[in-house]
Backbone bond lengths (Angstrom), bond angles and torsions (degrees), N, CA, C in turn:
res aa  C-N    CA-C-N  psi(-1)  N-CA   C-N-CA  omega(-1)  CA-C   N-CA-C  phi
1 X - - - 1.470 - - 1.530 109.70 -
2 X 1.509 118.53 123.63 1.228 107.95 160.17 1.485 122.43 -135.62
3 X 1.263 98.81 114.38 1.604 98.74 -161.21 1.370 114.71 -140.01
4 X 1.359 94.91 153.56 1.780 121.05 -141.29 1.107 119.30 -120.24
5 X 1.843 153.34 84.09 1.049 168.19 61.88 1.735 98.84 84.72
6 X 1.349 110.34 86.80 1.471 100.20 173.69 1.857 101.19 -112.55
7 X 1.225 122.19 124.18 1.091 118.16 162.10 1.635 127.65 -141.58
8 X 0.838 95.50 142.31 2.156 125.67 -161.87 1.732 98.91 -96.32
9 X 2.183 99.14 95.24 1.669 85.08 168.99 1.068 107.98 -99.26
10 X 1.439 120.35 117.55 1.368 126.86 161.02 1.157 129.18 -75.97
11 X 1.874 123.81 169.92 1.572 116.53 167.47 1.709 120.15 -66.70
12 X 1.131 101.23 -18.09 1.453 90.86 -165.16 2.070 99.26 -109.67
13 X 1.469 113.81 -39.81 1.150 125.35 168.18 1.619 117.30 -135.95
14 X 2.134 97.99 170.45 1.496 89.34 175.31 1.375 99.75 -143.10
15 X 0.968 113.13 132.93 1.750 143.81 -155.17 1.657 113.51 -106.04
16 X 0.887 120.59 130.37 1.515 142.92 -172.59 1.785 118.42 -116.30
17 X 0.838 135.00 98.05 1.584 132.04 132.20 1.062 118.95 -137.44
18 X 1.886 82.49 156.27 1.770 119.19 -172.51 1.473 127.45 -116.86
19 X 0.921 106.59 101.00 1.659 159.24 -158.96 1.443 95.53 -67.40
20 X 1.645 147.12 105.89 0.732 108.33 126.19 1.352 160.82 -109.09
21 X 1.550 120.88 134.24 1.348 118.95 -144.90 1.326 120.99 -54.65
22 X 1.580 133.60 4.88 1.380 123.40 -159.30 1.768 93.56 -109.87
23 X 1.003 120.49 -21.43 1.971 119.56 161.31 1.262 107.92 -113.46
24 X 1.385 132.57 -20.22 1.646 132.62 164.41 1.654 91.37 82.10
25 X 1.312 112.01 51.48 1.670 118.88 177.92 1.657 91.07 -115.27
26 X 1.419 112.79 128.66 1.133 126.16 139.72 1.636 128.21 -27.80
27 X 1.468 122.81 118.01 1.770 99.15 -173.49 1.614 97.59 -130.16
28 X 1.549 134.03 -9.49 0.958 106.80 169.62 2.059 96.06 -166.49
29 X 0.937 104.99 143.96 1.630 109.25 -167.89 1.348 99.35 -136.12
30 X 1.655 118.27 129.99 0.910 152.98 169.07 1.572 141.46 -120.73
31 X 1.442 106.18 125.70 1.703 88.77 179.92 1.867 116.80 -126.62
32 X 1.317 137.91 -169.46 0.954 146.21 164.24 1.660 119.35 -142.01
33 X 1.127 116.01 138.79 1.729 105.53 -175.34 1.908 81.33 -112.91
34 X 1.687 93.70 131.58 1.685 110.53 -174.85 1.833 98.05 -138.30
35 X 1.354 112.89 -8.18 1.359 82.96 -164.00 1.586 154.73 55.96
36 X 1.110 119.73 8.71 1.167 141.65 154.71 1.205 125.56 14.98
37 X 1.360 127.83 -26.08 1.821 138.19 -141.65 1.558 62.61 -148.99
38 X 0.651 153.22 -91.10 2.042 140.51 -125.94 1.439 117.17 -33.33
39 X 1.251 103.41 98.18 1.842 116.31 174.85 1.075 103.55 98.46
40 X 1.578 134.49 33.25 1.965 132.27 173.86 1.619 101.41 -114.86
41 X 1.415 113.92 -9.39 1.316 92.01 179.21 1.670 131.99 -77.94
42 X 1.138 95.79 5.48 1.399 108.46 177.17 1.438 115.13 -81.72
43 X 1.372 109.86 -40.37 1.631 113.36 168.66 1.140 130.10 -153.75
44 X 1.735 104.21 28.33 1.433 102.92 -179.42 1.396 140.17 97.69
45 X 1.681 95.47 -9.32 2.082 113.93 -170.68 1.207 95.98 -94.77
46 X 1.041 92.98 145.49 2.106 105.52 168.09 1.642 94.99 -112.78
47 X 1.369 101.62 97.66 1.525 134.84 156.08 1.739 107.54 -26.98
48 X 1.452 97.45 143.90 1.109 110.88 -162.20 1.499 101.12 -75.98
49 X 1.124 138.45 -56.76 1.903 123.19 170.34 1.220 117.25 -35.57
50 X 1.522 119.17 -47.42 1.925 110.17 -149.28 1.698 69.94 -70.34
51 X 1.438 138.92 -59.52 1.309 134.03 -139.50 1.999 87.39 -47.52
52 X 1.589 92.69 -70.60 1.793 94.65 -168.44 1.289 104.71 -45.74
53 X 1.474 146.02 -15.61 1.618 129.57 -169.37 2.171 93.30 -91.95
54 X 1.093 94.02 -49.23 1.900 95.93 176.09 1.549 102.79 -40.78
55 X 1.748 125.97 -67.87 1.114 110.37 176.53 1.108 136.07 -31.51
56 X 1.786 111.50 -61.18 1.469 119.08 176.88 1.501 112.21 -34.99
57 X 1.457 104.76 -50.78 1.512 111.55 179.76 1.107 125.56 -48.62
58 X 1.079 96.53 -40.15 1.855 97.10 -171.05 1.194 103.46 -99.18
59 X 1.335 129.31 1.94 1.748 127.78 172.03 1.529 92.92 -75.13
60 X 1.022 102.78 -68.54 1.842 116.71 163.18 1.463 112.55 -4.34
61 X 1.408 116.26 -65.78 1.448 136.47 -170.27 1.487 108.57 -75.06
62 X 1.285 101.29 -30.55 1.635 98.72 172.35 1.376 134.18 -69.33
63 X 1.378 86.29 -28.65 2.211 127.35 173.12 1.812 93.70 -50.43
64 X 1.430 90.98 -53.16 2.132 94.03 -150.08 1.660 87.59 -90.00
65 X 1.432 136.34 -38.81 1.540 133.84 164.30 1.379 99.47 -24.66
66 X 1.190 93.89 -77.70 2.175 103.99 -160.60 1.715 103.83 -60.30
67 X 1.391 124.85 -27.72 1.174 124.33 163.79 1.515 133.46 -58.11
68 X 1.258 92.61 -50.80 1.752 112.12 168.58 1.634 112.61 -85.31
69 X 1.092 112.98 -2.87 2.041 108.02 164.78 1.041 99.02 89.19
70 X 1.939 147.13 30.46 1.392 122.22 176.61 1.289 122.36 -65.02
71 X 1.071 121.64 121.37 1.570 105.74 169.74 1.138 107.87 -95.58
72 X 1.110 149.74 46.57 1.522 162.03 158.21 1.683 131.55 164.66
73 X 1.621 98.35 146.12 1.338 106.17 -162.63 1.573 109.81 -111.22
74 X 1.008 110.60 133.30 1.819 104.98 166.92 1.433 104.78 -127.13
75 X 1.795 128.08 120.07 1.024 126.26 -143.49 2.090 85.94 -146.26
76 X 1.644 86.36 121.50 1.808 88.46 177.42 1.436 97.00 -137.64
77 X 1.634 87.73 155.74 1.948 109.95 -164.58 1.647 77.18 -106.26
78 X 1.382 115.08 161.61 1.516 127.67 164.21 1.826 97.64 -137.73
79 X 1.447 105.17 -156.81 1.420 111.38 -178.44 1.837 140.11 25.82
80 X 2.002 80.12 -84.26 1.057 86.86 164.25 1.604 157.17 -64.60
81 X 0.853 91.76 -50.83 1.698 130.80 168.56 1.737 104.45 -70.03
82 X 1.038 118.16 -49.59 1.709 114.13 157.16 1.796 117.56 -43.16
83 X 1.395 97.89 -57.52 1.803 103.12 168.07 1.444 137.61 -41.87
84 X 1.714 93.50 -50.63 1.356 109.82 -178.66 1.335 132.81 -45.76
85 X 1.162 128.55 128.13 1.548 130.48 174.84 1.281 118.43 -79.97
86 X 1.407 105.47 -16.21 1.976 113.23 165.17 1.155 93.14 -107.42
87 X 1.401 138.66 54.55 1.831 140.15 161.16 1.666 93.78 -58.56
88 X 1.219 116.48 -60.70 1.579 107.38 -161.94 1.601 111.05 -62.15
89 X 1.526 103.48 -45.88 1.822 108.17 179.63 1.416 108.20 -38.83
90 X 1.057 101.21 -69.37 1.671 121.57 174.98 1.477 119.26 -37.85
91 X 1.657 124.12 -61.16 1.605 108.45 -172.83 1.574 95.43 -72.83
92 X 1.441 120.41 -21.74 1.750 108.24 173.51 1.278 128.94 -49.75
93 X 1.666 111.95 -46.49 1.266 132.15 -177.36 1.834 94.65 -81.12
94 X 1.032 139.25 -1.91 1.787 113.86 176.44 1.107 92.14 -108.07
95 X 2.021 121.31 -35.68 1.477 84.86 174.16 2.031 136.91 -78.10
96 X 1.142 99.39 -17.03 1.296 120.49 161.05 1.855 111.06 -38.07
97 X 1.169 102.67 -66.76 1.223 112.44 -162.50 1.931 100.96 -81.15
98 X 1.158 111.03 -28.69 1.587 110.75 -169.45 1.645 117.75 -124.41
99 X 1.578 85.04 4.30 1.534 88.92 167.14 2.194 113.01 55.50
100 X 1.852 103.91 -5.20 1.411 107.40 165.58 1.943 114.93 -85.68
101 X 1.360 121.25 129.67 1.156 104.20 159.33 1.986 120.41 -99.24
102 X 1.331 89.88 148.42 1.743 93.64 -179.48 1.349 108.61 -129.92
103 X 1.607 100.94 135.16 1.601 121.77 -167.84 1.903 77.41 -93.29
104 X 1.483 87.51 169.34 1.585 104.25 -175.59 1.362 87.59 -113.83
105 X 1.261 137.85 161.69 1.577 143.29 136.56 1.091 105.34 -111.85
106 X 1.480 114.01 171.29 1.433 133.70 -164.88 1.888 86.68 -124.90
107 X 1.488 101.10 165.51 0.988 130.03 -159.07 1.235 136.21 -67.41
108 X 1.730 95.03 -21.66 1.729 122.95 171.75 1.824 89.85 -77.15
109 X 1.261 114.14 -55.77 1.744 109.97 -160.45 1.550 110.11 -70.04
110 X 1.415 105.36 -16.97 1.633 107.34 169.41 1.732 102.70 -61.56
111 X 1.298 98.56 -76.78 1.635 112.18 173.75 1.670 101.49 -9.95
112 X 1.643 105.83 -82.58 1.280 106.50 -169.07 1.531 129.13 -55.69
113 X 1.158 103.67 -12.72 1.745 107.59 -173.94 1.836 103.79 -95.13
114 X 1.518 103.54 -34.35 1.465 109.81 161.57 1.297 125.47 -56.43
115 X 1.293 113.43 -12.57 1.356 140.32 -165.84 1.657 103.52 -90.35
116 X 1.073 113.16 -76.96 1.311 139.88 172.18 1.507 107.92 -20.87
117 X 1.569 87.48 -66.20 1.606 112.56 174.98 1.411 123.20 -14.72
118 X 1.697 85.60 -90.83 1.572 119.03 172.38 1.705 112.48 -31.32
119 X 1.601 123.05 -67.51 0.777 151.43 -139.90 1.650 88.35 -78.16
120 X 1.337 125.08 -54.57 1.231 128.15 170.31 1.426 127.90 -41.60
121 X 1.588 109.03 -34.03 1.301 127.36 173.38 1.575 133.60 -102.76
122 X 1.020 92.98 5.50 1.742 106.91 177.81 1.345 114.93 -155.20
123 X 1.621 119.24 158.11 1.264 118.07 179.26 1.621 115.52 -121.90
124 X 1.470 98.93 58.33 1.705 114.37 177.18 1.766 92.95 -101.29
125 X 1.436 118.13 131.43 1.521 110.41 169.40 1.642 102.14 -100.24
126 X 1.213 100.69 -39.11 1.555 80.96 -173.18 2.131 111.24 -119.59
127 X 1.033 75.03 132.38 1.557 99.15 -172.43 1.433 133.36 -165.11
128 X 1.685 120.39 157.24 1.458 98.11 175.61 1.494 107.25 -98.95
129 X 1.039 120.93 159.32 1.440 133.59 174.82 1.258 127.96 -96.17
130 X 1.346 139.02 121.54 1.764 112.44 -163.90 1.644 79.98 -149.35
131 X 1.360 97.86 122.28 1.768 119.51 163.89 1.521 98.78 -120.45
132 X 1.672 79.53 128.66 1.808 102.67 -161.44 1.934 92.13 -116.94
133 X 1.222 110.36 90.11 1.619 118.36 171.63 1.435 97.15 -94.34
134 X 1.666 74.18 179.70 1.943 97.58 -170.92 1.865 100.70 -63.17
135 X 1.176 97.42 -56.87 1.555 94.37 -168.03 1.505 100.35 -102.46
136 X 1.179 136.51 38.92 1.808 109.26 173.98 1.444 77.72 170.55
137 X 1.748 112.76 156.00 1.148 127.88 162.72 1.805 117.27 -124.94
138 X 1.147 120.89 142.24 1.507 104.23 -153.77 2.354 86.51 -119.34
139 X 1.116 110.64 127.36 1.257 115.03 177.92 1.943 134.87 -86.19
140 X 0.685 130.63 57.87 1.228 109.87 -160.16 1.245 148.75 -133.03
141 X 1.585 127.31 128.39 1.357 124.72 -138.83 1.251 109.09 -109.65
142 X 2.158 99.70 132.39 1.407 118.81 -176.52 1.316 123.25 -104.76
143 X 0.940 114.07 121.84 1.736 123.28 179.72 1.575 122.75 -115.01
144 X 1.286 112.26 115.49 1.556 101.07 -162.12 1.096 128.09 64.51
145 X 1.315 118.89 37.09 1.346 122.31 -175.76 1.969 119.45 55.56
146 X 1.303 101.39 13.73 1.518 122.49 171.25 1.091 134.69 -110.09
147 X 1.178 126.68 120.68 1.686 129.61 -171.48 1.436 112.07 -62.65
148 X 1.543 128.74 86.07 1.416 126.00 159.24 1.387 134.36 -54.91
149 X 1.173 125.90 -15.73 1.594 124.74 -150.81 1.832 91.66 159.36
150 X 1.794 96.93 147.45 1.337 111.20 155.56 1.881 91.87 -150.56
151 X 1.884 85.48 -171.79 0.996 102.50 178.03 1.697 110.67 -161.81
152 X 1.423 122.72 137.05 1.456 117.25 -173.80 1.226 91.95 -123.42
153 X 1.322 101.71 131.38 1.816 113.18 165.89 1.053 99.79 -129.87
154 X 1.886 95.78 150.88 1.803 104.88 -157.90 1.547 77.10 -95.44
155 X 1.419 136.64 101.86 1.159 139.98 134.00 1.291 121.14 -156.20
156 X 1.328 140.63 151.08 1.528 131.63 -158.92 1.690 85.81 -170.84
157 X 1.453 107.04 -168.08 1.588 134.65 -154.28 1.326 100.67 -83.76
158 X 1.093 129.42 -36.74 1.473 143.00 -172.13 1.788 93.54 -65.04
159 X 1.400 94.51 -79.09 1.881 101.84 -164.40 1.665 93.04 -80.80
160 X 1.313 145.26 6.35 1.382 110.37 158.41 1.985 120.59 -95.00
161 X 1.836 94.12 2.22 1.075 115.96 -174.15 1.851 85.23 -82.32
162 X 0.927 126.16 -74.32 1.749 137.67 179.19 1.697 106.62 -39.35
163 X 0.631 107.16 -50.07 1.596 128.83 -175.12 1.726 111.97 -55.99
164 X 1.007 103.52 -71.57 1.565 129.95 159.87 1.362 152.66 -41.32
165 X 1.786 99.83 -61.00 1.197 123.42 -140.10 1.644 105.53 -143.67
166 X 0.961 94.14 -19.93 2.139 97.34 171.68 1.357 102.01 -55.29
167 X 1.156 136.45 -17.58 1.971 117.58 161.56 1.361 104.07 -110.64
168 X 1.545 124.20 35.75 1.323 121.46 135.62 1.760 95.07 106.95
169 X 1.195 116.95 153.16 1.361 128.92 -175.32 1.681 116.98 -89.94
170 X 1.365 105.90 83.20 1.223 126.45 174.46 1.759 127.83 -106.38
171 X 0.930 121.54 -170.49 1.808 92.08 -132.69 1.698 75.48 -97.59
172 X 1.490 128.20 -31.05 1.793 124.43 -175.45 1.582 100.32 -70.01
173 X 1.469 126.84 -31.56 1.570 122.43 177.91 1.563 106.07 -70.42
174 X 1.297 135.74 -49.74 1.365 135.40 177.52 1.595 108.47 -74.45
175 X 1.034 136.96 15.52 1.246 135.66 -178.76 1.914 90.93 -113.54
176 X 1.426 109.84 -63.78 1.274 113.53 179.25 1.491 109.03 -54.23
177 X 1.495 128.94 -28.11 1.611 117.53 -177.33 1.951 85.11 -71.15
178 X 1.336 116.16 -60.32 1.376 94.86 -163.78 1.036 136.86 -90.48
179 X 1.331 118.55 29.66 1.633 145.69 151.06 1.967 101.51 -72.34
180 X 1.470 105.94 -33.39 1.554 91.54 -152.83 2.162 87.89 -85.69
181 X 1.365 119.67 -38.41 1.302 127.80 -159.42 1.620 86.49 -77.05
182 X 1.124 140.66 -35.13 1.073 135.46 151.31 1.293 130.40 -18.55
183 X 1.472 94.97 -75.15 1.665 108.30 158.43 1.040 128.10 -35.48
184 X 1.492 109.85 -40.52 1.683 108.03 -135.96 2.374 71.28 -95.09
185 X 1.563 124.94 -39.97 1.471 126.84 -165.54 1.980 95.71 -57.32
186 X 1.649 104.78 -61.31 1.268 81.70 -178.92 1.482 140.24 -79.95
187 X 1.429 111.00 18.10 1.266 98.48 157.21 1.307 139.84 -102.00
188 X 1.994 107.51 23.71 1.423 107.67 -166.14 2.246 74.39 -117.39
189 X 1.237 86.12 125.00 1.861 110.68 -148.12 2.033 86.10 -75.42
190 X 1.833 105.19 -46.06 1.328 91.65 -153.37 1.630 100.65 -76.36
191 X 1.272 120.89 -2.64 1.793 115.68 160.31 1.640 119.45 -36.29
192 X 1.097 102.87 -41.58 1.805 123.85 176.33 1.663 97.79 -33.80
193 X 1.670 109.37 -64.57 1.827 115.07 -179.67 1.247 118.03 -48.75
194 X 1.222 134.55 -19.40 1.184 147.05 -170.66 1.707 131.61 -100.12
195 X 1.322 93.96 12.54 1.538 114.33 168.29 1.332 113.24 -14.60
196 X 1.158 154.05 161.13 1.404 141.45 144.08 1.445 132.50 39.30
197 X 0.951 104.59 18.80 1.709 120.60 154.79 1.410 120.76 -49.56
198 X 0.845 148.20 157.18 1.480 147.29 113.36 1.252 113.71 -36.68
199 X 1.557 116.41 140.42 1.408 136.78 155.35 1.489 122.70 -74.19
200 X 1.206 127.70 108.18 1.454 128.78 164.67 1.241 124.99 -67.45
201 X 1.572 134.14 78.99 1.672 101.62 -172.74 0.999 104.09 -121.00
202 X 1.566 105.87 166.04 1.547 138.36 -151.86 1.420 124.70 -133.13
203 X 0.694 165.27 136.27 1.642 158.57 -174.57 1.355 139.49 123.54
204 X 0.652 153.09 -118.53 2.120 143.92 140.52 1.440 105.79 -103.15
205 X 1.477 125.58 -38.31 1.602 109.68 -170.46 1.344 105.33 -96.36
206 X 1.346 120.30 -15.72 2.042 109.54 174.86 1.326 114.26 -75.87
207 X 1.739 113.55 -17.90 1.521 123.60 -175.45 1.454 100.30 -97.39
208 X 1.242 118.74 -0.80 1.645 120.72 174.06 1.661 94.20 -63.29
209 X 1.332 122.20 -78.21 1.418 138.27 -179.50 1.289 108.13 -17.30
210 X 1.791 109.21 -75.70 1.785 89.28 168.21 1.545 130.93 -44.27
211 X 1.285 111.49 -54.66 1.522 126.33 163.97 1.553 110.33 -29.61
212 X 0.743 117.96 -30.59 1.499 113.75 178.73 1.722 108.91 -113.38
213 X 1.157 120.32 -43.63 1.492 106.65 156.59 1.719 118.10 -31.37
214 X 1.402 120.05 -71.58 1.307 144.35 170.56 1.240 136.83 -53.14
215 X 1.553 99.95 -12.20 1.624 102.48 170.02 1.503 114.54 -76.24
216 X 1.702 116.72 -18.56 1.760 106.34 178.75 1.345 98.91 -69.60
217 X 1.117 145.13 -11.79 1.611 139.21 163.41 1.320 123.87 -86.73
218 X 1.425 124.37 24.17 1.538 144.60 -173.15 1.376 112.24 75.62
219 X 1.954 101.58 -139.57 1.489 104.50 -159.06 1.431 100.62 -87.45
220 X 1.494 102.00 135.27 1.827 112.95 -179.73 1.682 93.38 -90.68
221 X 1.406 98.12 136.13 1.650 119.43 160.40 1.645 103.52 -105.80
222 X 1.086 100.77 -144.57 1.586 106.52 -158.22 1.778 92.76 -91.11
223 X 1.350 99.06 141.03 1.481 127.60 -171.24 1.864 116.40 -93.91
224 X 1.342 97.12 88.26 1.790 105.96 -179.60 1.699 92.42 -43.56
225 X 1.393 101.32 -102.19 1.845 127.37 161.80 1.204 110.07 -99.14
226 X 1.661 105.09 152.25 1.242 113.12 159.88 1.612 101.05 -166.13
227 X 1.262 93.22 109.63 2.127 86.93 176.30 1.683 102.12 -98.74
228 X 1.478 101.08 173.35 1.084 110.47 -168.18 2.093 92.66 -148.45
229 X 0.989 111.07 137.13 1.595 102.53 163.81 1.551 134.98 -86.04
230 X 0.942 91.71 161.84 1.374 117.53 -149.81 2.416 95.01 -43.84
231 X 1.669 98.17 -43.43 1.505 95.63 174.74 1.431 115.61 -53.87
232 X 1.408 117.51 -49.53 1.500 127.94 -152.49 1.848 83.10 -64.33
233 X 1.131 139.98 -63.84 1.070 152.61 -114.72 2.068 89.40 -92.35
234 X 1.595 103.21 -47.41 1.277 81.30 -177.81 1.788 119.08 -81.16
235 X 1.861 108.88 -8.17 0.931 95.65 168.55 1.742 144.44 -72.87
236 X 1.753 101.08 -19.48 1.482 121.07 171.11 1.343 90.44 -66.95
237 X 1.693 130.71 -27.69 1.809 98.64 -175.61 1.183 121.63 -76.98
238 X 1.693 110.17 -12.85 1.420 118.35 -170.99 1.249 111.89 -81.47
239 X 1.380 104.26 -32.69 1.376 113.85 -165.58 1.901 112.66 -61.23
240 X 1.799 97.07 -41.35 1.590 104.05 173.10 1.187 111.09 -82.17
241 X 1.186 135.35 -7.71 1.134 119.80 175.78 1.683 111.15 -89.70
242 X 1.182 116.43 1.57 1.567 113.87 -168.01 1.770 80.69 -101.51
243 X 1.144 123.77 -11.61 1.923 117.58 -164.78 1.298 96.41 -88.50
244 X 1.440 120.31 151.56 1.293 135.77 135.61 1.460 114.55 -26.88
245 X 0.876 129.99 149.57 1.746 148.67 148.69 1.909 88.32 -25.52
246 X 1.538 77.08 -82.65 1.634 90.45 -170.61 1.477 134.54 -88.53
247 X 1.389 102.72 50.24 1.328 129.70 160.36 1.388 120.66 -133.74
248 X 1.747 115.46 3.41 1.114 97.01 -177.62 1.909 125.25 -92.85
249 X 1.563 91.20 -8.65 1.506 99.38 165.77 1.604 117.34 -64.09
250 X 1.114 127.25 -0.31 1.386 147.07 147.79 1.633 116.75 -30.39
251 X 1.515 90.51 -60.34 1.678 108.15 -174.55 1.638 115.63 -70.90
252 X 1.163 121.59 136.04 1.534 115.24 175.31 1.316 110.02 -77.06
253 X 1.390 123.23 132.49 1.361 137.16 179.80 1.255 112.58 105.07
254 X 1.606 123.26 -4.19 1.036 115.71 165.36 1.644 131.76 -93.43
255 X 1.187 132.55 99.05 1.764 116.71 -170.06 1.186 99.04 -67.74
256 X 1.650 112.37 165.99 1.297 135.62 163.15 1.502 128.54 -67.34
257 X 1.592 102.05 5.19 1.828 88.24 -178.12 1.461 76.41 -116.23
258 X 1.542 135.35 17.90 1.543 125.94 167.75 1.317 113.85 -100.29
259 X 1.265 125.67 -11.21 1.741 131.05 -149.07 1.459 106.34 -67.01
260 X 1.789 109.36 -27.18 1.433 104.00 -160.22 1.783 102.45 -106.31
261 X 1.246 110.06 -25.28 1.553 123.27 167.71 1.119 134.95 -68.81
262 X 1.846 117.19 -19.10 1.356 125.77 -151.62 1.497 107.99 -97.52
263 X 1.759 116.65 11.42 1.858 101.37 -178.54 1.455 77.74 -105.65
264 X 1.229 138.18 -46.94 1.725 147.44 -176.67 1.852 96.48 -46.69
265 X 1.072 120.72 -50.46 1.433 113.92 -131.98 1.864 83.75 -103.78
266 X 1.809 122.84 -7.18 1.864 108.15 167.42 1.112 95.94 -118.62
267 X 1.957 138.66 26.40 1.330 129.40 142.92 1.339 117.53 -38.03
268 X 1.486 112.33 -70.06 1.581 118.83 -171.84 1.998 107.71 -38.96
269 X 1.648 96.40 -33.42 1.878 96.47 -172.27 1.106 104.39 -84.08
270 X 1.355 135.04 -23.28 1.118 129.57 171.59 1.473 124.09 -57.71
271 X 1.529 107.57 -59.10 0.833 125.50 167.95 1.776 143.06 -50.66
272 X 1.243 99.29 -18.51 1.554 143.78 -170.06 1.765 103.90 -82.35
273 X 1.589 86.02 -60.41 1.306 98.81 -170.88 1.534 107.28 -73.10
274 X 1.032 126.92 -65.16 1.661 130.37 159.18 1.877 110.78 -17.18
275 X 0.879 99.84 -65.44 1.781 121.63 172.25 1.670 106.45 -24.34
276 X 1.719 102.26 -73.11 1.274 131.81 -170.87 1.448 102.00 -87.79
277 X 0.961 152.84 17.12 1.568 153.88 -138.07 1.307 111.89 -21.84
278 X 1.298 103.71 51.57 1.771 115.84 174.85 1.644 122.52 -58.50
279 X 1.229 87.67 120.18 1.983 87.42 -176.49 1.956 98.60 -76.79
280 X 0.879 112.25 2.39 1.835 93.74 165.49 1.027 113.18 139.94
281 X 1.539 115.12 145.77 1.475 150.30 -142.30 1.654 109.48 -87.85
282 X 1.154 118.32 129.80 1.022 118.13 159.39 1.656 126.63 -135.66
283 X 1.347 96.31 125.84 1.720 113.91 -162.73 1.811 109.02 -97.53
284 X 1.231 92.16 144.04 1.695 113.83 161.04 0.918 132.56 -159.69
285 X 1.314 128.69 149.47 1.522 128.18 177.58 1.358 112.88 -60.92
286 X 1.466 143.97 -10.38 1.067 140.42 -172.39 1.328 94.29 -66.58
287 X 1.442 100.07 158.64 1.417 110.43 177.12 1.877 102.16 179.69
288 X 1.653 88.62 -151.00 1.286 96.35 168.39 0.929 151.26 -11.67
289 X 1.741 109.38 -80.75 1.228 143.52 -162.28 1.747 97.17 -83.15
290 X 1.713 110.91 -1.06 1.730 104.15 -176.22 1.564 89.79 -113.99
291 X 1.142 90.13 -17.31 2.507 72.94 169.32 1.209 90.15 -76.22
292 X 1.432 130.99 -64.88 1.689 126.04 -164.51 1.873 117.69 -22.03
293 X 1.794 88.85 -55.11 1.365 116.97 -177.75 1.645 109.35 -61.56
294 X 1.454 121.76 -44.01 1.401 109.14 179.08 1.326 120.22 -95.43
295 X 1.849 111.38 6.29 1.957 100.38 159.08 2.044 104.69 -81.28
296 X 1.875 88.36 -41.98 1.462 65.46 -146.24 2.067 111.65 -78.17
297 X 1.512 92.73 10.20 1.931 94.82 173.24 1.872 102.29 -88.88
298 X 1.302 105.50 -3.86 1.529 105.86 -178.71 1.899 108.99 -90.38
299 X 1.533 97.79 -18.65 1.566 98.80 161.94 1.212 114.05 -87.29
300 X 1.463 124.84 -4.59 1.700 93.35 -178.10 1.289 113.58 -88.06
């Protein structure tokens, strides 16, 4: 057995699978919702809880590592932890305390490993890609099954929820979030080529949509493909946006560490899709942590 510890810290969660490298099969996937980004958008600190809830987590991960036989870890920060102005305090204190170290990437190498990901798990070549994290959303358009162009913007579900929406989701605050993601779609120019594509999305709130498509067919596990069209998709947005905060754990497919993030965090898809006049979405869990998985099983 030789198996390999890939885990993805995100702003909003941090995600675990173990790989093992000698067939490059997935053997066990894990996540934690920690919040990470909660209360930094003001200046950049990663607050003293999300830090103590990440630890727990990854003490956690160390529990099911030594259980499952890893003999090695490859451990990356995105968003958040990229932002931070205590970045160094911080990977000091997790490795201290958890004995894990975590490299940060920047926003192009997210792109590309999201890239990787996808591409590994589906057979769409051309499409846009949109991973919608807590703190940053990473964009990026496939042609021929080839990576043309991305784009990372430091904003995601977490901080447009903070940003926005901390005096509550009223109809001039959700107009102003999607005036600003607006902004931020038309100014990445080579989106224009991408007319009528399909949307690829990726992240916890674009895989909500399937999640809730898929719950009248029971319990959802992990999501190869699953598209949905372009109607269904704007109607689940309407639908949460007409809910309370705290009614939307009501809905199946929605978790509870999403209830307060999830009208902020499928703006960007909404918006995306409108943009691109995409007739409909198609979601998977691929991501990240499966580019990670297909460089480093391509070195052994």
């Amino acid at each position: 057995m030789n198996n390999t510890a890939i885990i993805d810290l995100g702003s909003n969660s941090v995600r675990m699978s173990i790989v093992d490298r000698d067939s490059g099969k997935t053997v066990l996937q894990t996540k934690r919702a920690i919040k990470l980004s909660e209360g930094m958008n003001s200046d950049m600190i990663l607050r003293t809880e999300p830090i103590r809830r990440c630890a727990i987590a990854l003490l956690e991960f160390s529990d099911i590592m030594r259980k499952a036989g890893v003999t090695s870890v490859f451990a990356v920060a995105t968003a958040a932890v990229r932002k931070a102005k205590n970045q160094a305090e911080f990977l000091e204190q997790i490795k201290r305390e958890t004995g894990i170290e975590i490299r940060v990437i920047d926003g192009k190498t997210e792109s590309e490993l999201d890239f990787l990901g996808v591409m590994s798990k589906t057979d769409i070549k051309d499409a846009v890609i949109l991973d919608t994290g807590g703190g940053s959303m990473e964009i990026i358009g496939a042609r021929d099954g080839k990576m043309i162009d991305c784009e990372s913007i430091q904003i995601g579900s977490r901080s447009i929820k903070e940003l926005f929406f901390e005096g509550g989701e009223t109809e001039e605050s959700r107009d102003r979030a999607k005036r600003e993601v607006k902004r931020i779609m038309d100014g990445i120019k080579w989106l224009d080529e991408f007319s009528g594509v399909p949307v690829i999305g990726i992240g916890g709130c674009n895989r909500t949509v399937a999640r809730i498509c898929m719950e009248g067919g029971g319990k959802v596990g992990y999501i190869e493909s699953y598209e949905a069209d372009r109607k269904k998709v704007f109607e689940i947005f309407d639908l949460i946006g007409k809910c309370e905060v705290s009614e939307r754990g009501n809905i199946k497919g929605i978790t509870p560490d999403r209830t307060d993030i999830i009208y902020g965090g499928l703006l960007p898809l909404i918006v995306l899709m409108e943009k691109l006049s995409s007739g409909s979405l198609v979601v998977t869990d691929a991501g990240l942590r499966d580019g990670i998985a297909e460089k480093i099983c391509k070195k052994c």
